[in-house]
C-alpha positions in Angstrom: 62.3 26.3 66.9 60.8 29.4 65.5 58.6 31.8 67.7 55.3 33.8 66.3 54.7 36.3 68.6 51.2 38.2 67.2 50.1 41.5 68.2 46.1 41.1 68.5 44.0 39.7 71.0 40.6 37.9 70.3 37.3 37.9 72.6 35.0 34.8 72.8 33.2 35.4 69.2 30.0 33.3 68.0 30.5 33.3 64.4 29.0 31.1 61.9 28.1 28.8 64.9 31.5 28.5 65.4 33.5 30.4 68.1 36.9 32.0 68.9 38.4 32.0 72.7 39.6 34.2 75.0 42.0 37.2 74.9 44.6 35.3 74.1 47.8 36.0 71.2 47.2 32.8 68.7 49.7 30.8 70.2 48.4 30.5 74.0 44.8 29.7 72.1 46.3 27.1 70.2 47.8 25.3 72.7 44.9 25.8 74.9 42.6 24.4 72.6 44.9 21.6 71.4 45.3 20.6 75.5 41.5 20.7 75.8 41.5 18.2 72.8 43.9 15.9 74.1 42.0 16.0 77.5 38.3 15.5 76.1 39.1 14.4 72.3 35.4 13.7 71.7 33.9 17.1 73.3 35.2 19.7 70.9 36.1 20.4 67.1 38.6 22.9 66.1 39.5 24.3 62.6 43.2 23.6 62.3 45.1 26.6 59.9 48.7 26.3 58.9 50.6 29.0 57.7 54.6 29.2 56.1 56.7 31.4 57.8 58.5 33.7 56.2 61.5 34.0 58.0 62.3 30.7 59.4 61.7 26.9 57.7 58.8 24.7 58.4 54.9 26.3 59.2 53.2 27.6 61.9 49.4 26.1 62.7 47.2 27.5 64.7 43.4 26.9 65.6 41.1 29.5 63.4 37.9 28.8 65.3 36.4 25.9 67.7 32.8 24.3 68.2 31.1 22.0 70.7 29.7 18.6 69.2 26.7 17.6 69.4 25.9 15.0 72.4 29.6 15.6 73.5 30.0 13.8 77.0 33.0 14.9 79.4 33.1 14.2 82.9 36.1 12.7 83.4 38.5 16.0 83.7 36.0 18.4 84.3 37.8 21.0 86.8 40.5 21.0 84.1 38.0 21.6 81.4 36.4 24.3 82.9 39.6 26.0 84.2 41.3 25.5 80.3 38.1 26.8 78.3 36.1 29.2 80.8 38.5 30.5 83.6 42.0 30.8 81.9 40.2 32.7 78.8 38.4 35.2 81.6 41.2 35.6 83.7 44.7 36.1 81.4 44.1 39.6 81.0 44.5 40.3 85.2 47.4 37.7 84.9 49.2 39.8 82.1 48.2 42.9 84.0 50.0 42.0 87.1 53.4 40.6 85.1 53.4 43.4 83.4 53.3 45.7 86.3 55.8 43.2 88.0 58.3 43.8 85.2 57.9 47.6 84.9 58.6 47.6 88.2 61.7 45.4 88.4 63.2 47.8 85.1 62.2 51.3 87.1 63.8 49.8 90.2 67.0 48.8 88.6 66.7 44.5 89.1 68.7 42.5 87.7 67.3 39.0 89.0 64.1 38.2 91.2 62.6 35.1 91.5 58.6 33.9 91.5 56.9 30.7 92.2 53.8 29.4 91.2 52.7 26.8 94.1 50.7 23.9 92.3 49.0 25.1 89.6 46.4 23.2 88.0 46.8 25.6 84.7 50.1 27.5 83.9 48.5 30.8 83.4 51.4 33.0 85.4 54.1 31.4 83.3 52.6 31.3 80.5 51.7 35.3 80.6 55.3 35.3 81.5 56.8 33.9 78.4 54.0 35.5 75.9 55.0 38.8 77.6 58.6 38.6 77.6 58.8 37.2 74.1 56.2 40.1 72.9 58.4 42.7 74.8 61.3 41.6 73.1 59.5 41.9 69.8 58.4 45.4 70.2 61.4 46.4 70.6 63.3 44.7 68.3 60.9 46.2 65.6 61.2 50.0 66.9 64.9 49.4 67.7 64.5 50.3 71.8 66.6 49.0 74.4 64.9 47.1 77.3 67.2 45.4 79.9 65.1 43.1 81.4 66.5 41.5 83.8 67.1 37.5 84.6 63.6 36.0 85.6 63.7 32.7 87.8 60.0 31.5 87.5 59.0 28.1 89.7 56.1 26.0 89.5 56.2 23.7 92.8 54.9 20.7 94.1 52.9 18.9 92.3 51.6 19.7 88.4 48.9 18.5 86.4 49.5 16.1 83.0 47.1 18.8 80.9 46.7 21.9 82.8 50.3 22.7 83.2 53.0 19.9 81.2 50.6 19.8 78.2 49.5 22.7 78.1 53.8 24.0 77.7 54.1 21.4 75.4 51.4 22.7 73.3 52.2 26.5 74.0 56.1 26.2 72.4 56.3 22.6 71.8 58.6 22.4 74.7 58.9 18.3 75.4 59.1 18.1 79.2 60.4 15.0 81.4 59.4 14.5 84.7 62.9 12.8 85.5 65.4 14.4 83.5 66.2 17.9 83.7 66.0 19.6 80.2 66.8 23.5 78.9 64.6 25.3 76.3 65.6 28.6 74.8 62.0 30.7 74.9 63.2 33.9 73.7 66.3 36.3 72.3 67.5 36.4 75.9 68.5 33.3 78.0 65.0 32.4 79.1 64.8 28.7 79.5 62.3 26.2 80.9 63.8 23.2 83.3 62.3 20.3 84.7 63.3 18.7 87.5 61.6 16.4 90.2 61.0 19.0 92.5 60.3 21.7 90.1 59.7 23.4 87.0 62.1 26.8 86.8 61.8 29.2 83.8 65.0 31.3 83.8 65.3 34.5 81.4 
């Protein structure tokens, strides 16, 4: 599975009617924008670009630029709408923010291994600035040839988790196939960092 990792953020944008989301890297937009189709397929319209990469096989596709329809109707999953396409947008900046501070702090201090959970989330915003921050971490310095030791990072969601906010919303992010009953490792990054399912809980462990 190969990981893009960009370096440039993008604001909500009108531009030729059309409009960009959030201050997201491409990938978390993507996969917000994909979830947000799969929830309300008939509300929104997205202009799908694929790309080859250059250092790995296969290609890497990500959504250029999204509209409303005209006369869309969605009422069914509205909470989760809003959160996916209004809240999560406003709010991943504060979420990167705090794991950033968490993980400067964790280095200065010396950690080796701590532990977070994430209590019911309708919308895997902690975990997901988790994994886009580790994995861009780990870039940086792979290209200016630093040393970070992060240290190991057990991250829980518990209880119970939505289909779209949280398990399709993963999927979409690092097309990470979850089951609910079977427990199931993904590598994330260059470090061990793994997502695993269980029935009682999701665990992310760098």
């Amino acid at each position: 599975m190969a990981i893009s990792v960009p370096f440039s953020w993008s604001n909500s944008v009108e531009r030729d009617g059309r409009r960009t989301i959030g201050y997201f890297t491409r990938p978390i937009r993507t996969a917000v924008l994909k979830t947000i189709k799969q929830l309300e397929a008939k509300a929104i319209e997205c202009n799908f670009l694929q790309e080859t990469l250059q250092f790995s096989s296969g290609t890497y596709e990500w959504v250029d630029n999204w509209g409303y329809k005209e006369d869309a109707e969605y009422a069914s999953n509205s909470v989760v709408f809003e959160l996916l396409l209004e809240r999560f947008p406003q709010r991943y900046p504060i979420y990167q923010k705090i794991v950033f501070t968490i993980l400067r702090q964790v280095i200065h201090q010396g950690v080796s291994h701590f532990k977070i959970a994430d209590y019911r989330p309708t919308v895997a915003a902690l975990g997901i600035a988790f994994l886009d921050s580790v994995a861009l971490i780990e870039k940086v310095a792979q290209l200016y040839g630093l040393d970070v030791n992060l240290p190991q990072i057990d991250f829980y969601f518990v209880g119970e988790l939505n289909e779209y906010g949280v398990i399709n919303l993963l999927r979409n992010y690092q097309e990470v196939n979850l089951n609910a009953t079977n427990e199931n490792k993904v590598r994330f990054s260059q470090k061990k960092f793994f997502l695993v399912m269980s029935s009682l809980f999701l665990l992310l462990s760098c």
